[in-house]
N, C-alpha and C positions, 0 to 999 in steps of 0.2 A: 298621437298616432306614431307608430314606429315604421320602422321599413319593411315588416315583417307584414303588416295587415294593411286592407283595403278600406276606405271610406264605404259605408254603407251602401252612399248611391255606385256604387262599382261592383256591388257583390250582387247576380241576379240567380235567384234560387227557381235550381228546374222542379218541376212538380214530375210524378211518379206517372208516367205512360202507363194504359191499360193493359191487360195483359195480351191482345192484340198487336197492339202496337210493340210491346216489348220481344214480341218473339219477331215481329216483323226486323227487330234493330239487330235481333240476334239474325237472322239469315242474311242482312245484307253484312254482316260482318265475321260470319261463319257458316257460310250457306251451304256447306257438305255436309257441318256436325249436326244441323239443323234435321237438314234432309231425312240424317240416319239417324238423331234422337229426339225428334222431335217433343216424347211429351217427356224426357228429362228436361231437355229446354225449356220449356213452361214450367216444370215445377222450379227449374231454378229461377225464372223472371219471377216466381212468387217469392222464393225466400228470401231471393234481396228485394223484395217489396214493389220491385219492379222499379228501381233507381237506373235514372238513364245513366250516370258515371259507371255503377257498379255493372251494369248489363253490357258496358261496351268496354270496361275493362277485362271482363270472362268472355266476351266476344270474341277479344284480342286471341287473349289466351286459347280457347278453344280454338282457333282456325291458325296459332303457328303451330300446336302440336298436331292437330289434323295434315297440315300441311307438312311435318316433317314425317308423316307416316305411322305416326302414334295413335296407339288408342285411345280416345275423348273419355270415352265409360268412366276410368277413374277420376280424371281431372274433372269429369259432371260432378261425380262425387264427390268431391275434394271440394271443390266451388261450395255447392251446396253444405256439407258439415260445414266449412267455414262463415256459410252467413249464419247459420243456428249458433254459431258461438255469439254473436253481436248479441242475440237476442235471450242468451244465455245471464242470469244473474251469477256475480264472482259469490265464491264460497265467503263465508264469515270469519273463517278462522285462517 
């Protein structure tokens, strides 16, 4: 083992919230963008699969630019094309 990685028993892997639960993680951590997009917010807890890390890291994100007075519309967007690339296959050539 290096200094870089975790022994096994130290790595505990979260399983994917419902999509109930997922928008519930998105309001308590951006409960205005929520409010006002509500079913972009659920499409995006779908196309990240509804991953608790990825849900509360666009959490983050949607509620500093909400909070700095920005419009959320694009960065839903922006969120969203960016998981569809994850699940995108790289070209061949």
């Amino acid at each position: 083992m290096n200094g870089l990685s975790l022994p096994d028993d130290a790595v505990f892997n979260l399983p994917p919230l419902t999509e109930d639960r997922a928008l519930d993680l998105l309001r308590i951590l951006a409960p205005s963008v929520v409010a006002d997009h509500q079913e972009e917010c659920l499409e995006l807890a779908r196309d990240v699969e509804c991953l608790p890390l990825a849900l509360h890291v666009a959490g983050r994100l949607l509620n500093a630019e909400s909070k700095m007075g920005w419009g959320v519309g694009e960065l839903l967007s922006d969120l969203r094309k960016g998981a569809k690339v994850i699940e995108s296959k790289a070209p061949l050539t």
